[in-house]
PADOPA-137099 format. One line per field, with one value per residue (C-alpha): residue number from 1; residue in one letter; x, y, z. Coordinates in Angstrom, 1 decimal, always signed. Layout:
BEGIN
n <- c(NUM | ...);
res <- c(A | ...);
px <- c(X | ...);
py <- c(Y | ...);
pz <- c(Z | ...);
END
This chain:
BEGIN
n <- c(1 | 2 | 3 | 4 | 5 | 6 | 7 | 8 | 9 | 10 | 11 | 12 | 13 | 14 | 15 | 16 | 17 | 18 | 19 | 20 | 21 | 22 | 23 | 24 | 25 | 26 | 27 | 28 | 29 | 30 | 31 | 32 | 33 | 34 | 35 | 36 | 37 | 38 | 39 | 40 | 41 | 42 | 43 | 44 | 45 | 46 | 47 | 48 | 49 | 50 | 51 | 52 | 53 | 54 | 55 | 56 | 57 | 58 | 59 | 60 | 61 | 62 | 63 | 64 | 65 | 66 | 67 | 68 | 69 | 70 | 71 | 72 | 73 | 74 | 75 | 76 | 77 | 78 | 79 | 80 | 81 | 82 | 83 | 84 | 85 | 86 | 87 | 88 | 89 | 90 | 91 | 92 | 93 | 94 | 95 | 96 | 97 | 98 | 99 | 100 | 101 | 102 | 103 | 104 | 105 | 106 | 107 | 108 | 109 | 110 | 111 | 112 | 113 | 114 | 115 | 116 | 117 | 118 | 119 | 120 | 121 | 122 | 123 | 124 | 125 | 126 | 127 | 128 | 129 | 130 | 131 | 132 | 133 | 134 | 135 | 136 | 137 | 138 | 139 | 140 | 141 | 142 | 143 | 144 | 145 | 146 | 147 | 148 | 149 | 150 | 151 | 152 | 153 | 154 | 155 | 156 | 157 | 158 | 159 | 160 | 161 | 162 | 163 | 164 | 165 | 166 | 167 | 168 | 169 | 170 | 171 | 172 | 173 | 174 | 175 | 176 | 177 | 178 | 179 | 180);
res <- c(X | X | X | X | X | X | X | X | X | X | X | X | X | X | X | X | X | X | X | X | X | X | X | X | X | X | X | X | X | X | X | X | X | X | X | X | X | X | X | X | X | X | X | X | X | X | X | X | X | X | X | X | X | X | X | X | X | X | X | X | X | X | X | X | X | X | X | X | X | X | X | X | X | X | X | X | X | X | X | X | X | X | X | X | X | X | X | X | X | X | X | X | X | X | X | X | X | X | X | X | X | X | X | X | X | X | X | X | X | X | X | X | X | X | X | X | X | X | X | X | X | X | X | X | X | X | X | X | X | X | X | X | X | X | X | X | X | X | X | X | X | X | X | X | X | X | X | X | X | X | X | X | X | X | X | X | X | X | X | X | X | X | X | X | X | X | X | X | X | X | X | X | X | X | X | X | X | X | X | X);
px <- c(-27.3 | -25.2 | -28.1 | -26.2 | -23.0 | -23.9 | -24.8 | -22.1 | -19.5 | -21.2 | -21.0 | -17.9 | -16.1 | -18.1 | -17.1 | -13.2 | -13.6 | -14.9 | -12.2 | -9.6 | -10.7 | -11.2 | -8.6 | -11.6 | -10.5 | -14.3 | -15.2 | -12.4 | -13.6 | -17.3 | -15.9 | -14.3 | -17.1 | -18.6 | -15.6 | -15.2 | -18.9 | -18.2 | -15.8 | -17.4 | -20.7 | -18.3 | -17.0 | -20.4 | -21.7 | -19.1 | -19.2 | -23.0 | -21.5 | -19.7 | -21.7 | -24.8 | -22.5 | -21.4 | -25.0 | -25.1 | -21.9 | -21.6 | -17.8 | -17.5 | -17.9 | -15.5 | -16.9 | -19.9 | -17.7 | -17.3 | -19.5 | -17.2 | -14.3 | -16.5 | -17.3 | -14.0 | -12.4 | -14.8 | -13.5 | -9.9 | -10.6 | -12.6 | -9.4 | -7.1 | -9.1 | -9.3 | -6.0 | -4.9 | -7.6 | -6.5 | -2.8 | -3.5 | -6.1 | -3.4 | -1.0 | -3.0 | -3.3 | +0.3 | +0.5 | +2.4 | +3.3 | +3.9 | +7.6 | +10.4 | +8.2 | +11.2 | +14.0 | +11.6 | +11.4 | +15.1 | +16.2 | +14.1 | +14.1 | +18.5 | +18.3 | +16.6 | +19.8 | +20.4 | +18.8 | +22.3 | +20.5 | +17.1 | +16.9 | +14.3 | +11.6 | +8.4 | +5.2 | +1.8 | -1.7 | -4.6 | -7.4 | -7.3 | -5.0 | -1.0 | +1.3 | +4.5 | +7.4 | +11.0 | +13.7 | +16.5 | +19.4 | +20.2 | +22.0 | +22.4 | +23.6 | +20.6 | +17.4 | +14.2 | +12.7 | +15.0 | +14.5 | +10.8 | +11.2 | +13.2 | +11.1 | +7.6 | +9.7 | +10.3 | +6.7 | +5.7 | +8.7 | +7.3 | +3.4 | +4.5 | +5.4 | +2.5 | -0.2 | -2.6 | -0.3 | -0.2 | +3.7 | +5.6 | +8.9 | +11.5 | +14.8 | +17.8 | +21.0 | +23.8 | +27.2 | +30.1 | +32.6 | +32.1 | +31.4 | +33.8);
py <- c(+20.1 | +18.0 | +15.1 | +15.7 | +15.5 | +11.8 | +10.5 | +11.7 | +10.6 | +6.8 | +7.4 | +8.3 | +6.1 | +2.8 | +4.5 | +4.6 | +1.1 | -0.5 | +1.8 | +0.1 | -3.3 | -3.3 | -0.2 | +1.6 | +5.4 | +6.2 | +4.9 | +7.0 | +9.9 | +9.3 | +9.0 | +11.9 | +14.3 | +13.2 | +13.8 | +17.7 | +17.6 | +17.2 | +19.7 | +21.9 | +21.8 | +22.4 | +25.5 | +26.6 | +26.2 | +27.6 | +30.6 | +31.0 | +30.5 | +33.4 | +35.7 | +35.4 | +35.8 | +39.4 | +40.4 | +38.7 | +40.9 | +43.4 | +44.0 | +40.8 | +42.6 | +41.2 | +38.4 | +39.8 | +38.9 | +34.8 | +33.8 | +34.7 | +33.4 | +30.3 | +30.4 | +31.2 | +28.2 | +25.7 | +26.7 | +26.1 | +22.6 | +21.9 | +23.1 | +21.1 | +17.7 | +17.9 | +18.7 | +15.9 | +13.1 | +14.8 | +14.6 | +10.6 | +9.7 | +11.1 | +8.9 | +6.2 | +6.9 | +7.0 | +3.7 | +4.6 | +2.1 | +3.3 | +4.8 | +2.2 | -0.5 | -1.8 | -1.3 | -3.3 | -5.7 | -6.3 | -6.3 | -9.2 | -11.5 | -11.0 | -12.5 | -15.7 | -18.2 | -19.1 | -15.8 | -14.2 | -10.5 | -8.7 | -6.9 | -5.4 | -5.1 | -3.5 | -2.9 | -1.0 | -1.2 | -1.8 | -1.2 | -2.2 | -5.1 | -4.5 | -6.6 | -7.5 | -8.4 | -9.5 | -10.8 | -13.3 | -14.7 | -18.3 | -21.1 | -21.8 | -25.6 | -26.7 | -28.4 | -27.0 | -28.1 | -26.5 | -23.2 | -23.6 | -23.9 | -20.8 | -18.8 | -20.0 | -19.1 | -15.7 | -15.1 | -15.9 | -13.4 | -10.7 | -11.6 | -11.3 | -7.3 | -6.7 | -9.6 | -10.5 | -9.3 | -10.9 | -11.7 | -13.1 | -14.4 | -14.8 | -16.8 | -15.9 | -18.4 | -16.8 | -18.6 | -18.3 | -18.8 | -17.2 | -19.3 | -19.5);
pz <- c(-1.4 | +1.3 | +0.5 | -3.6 | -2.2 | -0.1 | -3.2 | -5.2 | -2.3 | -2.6 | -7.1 | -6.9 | -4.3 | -6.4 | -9.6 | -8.5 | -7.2 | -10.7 | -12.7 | -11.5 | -11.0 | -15.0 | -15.9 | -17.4 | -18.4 | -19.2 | -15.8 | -14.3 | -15.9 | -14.5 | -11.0 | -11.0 | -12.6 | -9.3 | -7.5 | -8.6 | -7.7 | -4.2 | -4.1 | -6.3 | -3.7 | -0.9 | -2.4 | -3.3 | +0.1 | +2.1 | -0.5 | +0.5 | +3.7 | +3.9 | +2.0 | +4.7 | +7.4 | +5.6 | +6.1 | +9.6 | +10.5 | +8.5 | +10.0 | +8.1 | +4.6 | +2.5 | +2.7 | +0.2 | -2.7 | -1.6 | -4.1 | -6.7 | -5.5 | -4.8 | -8.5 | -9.3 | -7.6 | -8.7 | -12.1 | -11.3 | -9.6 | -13.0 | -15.5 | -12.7 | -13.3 | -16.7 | -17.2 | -15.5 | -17.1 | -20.3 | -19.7 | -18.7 | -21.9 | -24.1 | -22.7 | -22.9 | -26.6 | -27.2 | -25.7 | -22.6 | -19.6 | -16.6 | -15.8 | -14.5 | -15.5 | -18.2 | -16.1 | -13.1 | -15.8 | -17.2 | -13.5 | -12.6 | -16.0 | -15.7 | -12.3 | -13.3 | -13.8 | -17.4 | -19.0 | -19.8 | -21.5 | -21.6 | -24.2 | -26.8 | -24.2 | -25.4 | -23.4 | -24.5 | -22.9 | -25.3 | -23.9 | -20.3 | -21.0 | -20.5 | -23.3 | -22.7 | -25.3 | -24.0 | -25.7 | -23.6 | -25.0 | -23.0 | -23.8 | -27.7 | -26.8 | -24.1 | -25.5 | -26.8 | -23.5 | -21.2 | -23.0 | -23.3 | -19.4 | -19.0 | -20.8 | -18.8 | -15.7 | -17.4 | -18.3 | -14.5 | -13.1 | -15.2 | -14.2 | -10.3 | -11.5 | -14.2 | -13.1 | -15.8 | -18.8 | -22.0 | -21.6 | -25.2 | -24.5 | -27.4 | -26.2 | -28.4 | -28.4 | -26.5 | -27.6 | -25.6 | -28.6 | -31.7 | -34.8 | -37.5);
END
């Protein structure tokens, strides 16, 4: 059993490592199966534990009933975990970002001189890939260059907070004046 729980240590910390270098839920979900395995084995083994040493000591005879309670909490640490991949899958289905990512967003694309508003910012992972859709109003009256420029600085502020997301940019004119 503690030979089981060397490989599933080495499974598990590999599995963890790969899950996140490609944001892989199914991964995730391998790494920790072998995860509750360790402490599953644990449990078992100190319940085993504890029930020989009820026959070693018989003083010690409430410990005859460990292996249910070992049993017991192995189930809870099950429900536990899959309650929380669960809870995270379905968010991942709903297309959730991670919290404060927006407001990290707006906060950095507003302190990047000319963008004057951030506004209609949208953000949704499909698959392991993170999208990104921000709208800036700049200057109505500068060239087509300048806000081409503004906007690749944009894109590059909001890669140094989400790297390697797929970042779409939409400039807006701002006018000063209004138009008659």
């Amino acid at each position: 059993m503690f030979f089981s729980i060397l490989v599933d240590v080495s499974r598990s910390r590999m599995l963890y490592r790969v899950a996140r270098k490609y944001n892989s839920q199914a991964l995730e979900a391998d790494a920790l199966h072998f995860s509750t395995d360790i402490w599953s084995s644990g449990v078992v083994i100190l319940g085993l534990f504890c029930v020989s040493l009820s026959k070693w000591k018989p003083q010690l005879g409430f410990f005859h009933e460990a292996d249910a309670v070992s049993a017991l909490v192995v189930a809870l640490i099950v429900v536990y975990v899959s309650l929380q991949l669960g809870q995270r899958t379905v968010q991942s289905l709903l297309d959730a970002a991670p919290k404060g990512l927006g407001v990290r967003i707006k906060n950095a694309v507003e302190a990047i001189p000319g963008v004057q508003d951030c506004h209609n910012i949208r953000f949704r992972y499909s698959g392991p890939r993170l999208f990104v859709d921000v709208h800036i109003l700049v200057d109505g009256d500068q060239s087509l260059a300048s806000a081409h420029s503004l906007a690749d600085l944009v894109e590059v502020r909001i890669r140094e907070i989400a790297p390697d997301a797929d970042v779409t940019v939409h400039p807006e004119p701002f006018l000063d004046a209004p138009q008659s």
